[in-house]
C-alpha positions as CSV (number, residue, x, y, z in Angstrom):
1,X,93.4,108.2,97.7
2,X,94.0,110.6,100.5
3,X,96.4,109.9,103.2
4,X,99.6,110.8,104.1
5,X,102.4,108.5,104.2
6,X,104.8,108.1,107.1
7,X,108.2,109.0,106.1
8,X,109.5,107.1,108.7
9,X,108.5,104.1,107.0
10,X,110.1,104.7,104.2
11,X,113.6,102.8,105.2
12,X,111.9,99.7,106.4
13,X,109.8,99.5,103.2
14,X,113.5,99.6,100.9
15,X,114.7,97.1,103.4
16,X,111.8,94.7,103.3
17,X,112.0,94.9,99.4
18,X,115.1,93.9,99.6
19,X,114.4,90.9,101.5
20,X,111.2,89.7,100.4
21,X,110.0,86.5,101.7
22,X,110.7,83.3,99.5
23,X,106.7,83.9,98.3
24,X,106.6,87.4,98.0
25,X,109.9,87.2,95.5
26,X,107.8,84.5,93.5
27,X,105.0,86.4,93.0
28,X,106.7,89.6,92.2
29,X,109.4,87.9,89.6
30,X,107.2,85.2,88.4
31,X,103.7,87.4,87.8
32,X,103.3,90.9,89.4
33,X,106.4,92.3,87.8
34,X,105.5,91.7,84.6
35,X,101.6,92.1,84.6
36,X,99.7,94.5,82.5
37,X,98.9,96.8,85.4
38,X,101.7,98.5,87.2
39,X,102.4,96.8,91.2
40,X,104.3,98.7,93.7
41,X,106.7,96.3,96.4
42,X,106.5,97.1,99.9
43,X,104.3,100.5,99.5
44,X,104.3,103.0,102.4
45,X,100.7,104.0,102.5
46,X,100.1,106.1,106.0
47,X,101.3,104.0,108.7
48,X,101.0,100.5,106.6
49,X,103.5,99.3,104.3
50,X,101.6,96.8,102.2
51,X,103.3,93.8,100.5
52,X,101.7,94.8,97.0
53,X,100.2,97.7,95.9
54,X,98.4,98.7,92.6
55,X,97.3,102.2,92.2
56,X,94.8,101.7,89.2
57,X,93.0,99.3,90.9
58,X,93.1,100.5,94.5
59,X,94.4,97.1,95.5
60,X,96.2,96.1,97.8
61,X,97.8,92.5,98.0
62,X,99.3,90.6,101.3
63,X,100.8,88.0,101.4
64,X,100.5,86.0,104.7
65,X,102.9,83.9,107.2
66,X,102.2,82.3,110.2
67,X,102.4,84.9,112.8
68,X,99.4,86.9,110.3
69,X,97.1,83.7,112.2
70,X,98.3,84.0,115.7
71,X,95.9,86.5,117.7
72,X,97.9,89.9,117.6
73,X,98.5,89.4,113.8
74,X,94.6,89.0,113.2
75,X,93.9,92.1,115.1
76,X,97.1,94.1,113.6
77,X,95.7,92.6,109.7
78,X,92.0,94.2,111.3
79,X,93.2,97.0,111.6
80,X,95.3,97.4,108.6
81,X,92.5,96.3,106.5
82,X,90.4,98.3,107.9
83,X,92.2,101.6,107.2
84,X,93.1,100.9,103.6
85,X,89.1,100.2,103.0
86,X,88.8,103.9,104.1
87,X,90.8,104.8,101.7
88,X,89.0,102.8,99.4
89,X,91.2,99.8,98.7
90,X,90.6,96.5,98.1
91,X,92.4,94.4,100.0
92,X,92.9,90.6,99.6
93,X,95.4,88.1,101.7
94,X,96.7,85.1,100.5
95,X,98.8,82.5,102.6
96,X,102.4,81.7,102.0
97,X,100.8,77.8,101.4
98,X,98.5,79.2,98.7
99,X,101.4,80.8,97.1
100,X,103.6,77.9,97.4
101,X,100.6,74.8,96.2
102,X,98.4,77.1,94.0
103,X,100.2,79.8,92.5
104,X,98.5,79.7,89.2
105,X,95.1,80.1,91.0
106,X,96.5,82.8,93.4
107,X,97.9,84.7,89.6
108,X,93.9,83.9,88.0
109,X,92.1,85.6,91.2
110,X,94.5,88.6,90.9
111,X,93.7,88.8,87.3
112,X,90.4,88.4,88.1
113,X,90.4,91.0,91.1
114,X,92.0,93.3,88.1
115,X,89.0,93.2,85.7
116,X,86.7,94.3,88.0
117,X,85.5,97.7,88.7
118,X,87.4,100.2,91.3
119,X,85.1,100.8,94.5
């Protein structure tokens, strides 16, 4: 991956790790932390700071509120996803709901995502 990382994002990206949202501290403490491939929180990559991040894999996970299905939010997300895919990322979104009602599903697609091949 070849970017540069905006160092000016570097203080909101400590700051959002430290307060995650009620379902990104689930998915970190109950799953990512501990899986078998290593997950960054909060990862400056360029201008993005992406919720998840997992260098092996060239995934990137997001995990989405309400404002991420108002208009702007769909065409900031556009955006966003379309930059990491230049990159060469895989990007995948899930909704706060999802995370909250079907967690263990959420945790087997991840898995799943994990097994397959980098682009």
């Amino acid at each position: 991956m070849n970017q540069t990382n905006n160092r000016k994002l570097t203080g909101n990206a400590q700051t959002l790790r430290k307060n995650m949202t009620k379902e990104e501290r689930h998915l970190w403490y109950d799953f990512l932390k501990e899986c078998p491939q290593t997950f960054h929180r909060q990862k400056v990559i360029g201008n993005y700071i992406a919720d998840f991040y997992c260098a092996k894999a060239k995934l990137v996970i997001e995990i989405d509120g309400s404002q991420h299905y108002m208009e702007k939010g769909k065409k900031d997300d556009q955006n966003r996803d379309r930059y990491f895919h230049t990159l060469g990322l895989t990007v995948v979104r899930y909704s706060n709901l999802e995370v909250n009602q079907h967690f263990d599903s959420v945790c087997e697609d991840i898995l799943r995502l994990l097994e397959l091949p980098s682009p």
